[in-house]
N, C-alpha and C positions, 0 to 999 in steps of 0.2 A: 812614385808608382801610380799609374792611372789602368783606370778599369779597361782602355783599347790596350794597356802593356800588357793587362793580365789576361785577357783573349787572343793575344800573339801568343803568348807563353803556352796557357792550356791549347792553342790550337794546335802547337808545333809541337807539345809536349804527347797531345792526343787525347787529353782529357776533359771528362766535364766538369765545369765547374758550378756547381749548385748556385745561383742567387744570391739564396739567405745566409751562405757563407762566404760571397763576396767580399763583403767587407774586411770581413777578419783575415781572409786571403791577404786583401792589399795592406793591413797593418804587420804582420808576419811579414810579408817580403818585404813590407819597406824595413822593419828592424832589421833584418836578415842583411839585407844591402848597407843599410847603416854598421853594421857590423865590420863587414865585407871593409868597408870602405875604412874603417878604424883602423887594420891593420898596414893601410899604406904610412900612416905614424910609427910604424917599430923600424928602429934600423936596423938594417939587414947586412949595413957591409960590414963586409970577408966572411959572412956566412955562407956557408957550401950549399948549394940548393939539396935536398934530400930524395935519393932516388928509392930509398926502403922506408916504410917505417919502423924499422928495428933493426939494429948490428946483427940478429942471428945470420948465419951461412947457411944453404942449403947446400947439404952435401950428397953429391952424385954420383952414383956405381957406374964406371967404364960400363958400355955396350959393349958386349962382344957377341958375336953369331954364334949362334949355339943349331946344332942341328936336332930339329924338333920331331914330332910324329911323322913315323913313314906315314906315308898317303895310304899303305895298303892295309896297315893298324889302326889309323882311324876309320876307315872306309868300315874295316870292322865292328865299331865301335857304335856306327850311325845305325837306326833302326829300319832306314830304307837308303840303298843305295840302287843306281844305273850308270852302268858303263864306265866307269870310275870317277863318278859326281857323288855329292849326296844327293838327295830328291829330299823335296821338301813340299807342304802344301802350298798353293797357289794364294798372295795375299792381296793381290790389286784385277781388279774388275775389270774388265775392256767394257769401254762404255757402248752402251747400245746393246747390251747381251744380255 
């Protein structure tokens, strides 16, 4: 790991990197990659590559269309309505106004 790897990184990363923590930076990522690089020693074959990290199941309720508020029950409900909208205040500015 060299100090231009670690100013590609923070640049692409988007971050800045202090100076006086340089150094510690590039000893961390070089263990980091040392690491990285340890586990190309495990053997892997007929391991299934893992797409969860846990056997739980997420289990999911059918969608079914359910018919929801008339339009003319909630229209009642809003504190200001026109013409069968709600109205609401105004949240974006035209510029130049």
């Amino acid at each position: 790991m060299t100090k231009e790897t670690l100013a590609k990184i923070a640049h692409l990363s988007r971050l800045e990197v202090d100076p006086k923590n340089e150094e510690q930076l590039l000893h961390d990522l070089s263990e980091i990659i040392t690491w990285v690089e340890k586990l190309n020693e495990v053997d892997t074959e007929g391991v299934q590559p893992l797409t969860h990290m846990s056997k739980e199941i997420n289990l999911l309720r059918e969608d079914h269309a359910e018919n929801g508020l008339d339009r003319n029950d909630a229209l009642k409900l809003s504190p200001k309505n026109n013409d069968g909208f709600f109205t609401v205040p105004k949240v974006i500015k035209s510029k130049g106004k």
